[in-house]
N, C-alpha and C positions, 0 to 999 in steps of 0.2 A: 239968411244972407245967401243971395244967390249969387255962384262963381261963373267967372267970363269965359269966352273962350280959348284965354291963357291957361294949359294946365302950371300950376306951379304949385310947389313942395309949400307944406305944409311950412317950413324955415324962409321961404320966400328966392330960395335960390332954385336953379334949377340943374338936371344932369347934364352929363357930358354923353354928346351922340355917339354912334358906334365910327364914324370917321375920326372924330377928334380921336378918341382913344387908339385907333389903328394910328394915325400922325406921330402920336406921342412914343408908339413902341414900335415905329419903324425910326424916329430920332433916338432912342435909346438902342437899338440895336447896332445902329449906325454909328454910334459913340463904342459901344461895345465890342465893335467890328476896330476901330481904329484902336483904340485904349487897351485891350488885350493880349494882340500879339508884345503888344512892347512892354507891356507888365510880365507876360509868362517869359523874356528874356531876360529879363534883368534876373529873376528868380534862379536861371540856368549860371547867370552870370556871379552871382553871389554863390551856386554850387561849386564854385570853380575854385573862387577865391580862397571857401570853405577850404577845399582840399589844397590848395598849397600851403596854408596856415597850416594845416595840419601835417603836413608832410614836410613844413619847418620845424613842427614841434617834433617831431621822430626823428627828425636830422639831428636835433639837439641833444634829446637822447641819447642818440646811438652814439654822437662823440663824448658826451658823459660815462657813457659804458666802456669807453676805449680808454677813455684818460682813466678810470679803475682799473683797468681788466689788461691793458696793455694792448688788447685786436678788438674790432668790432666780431660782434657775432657770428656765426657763418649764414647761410642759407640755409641750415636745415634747424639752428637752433631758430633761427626768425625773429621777429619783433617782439615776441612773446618772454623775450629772458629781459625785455626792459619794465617787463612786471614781475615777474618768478625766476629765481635764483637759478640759476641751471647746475646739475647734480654737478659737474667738476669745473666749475668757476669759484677759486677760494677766494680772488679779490674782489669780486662783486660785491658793490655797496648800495645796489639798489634799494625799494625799485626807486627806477627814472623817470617814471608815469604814475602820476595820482590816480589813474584810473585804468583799466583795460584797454590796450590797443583800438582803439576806435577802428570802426569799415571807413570806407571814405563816404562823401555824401549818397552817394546812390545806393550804399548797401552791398559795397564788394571789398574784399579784402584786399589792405596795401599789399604789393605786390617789393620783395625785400630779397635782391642779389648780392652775395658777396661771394669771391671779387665781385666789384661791375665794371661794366666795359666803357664806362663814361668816368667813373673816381674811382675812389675807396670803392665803395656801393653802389647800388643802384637801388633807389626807391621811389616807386611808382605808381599810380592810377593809372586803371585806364577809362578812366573818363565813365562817361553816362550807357553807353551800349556794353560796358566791361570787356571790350575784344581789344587786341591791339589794331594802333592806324584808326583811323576815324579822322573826321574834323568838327571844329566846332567844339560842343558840347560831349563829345563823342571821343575828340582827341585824348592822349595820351595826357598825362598832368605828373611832369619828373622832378627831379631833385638837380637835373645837369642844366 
């Protein structure tokens, strides 16, 4: 049998040219370009929410530890006595945390004043760069 001068796939289809292919991943890049930014914020934006969740739940704590103890913590005992009994707390009936003091989502430690200058306390994130000031993603994340 002799073949025409169609080349065609042994399946009867044939390939995709080097244009088509260049179309299709300059539309997919172009999708990628649009669909991205707004997906990696939403991600920023659920880090956020993360950490005020979480710095409700240490809120909660810490006035479970006052209603036992009679004062919250100071500043230098820290969030850490709402896991480990501290050597001269006899009313402590922790712990208050099922688990170990979480970092906030970026991986830096809550930041925990007593006195604070906004309440009782002050417990705080600072955000995704961990400095104070920032905005954004960057800002502070407080308990006031």
């Amino acid at each position: 049998m002799q073949q025409t001068g169609n080349a065609k796939s042994s399946a009867g289809g044939r390939g995709f040219t080097l244009l088509e292919l260049l179309v299709v991943m300059m539309i997919i890049g172009l999708l990628a370009g649009y669909v991205g930014p707004k997906y990696f914020s939403q991600i920023g934006k659920s880090e956020v929410k993360a950490a005020r969740a979480q710095l409700d739940a240490l809120g909660k704590a810490l006035d479970q530890f006052r209603l036992d103890t009679g004062h919250y913590p100071t500043t230098e005992q820290g969030l850490v006595t709402l896991v480990q009994r501290p050597p001269d707390e006899p009313k402590w009936a922790g712990p208050y945390l099922t688990k170990a003091v979480p970092p906030d989502p970026w991986g830096n430690p809550y930041v925990f004043i007593m006195p604070g200058e906004h309440g009782d306390y002050d417990l705080l994130s600072y955000g995704k760069d961990g400095k104070p000031g920032g905005e954004g993603e960057a800002a502070e994340i407080t308990n006031w």
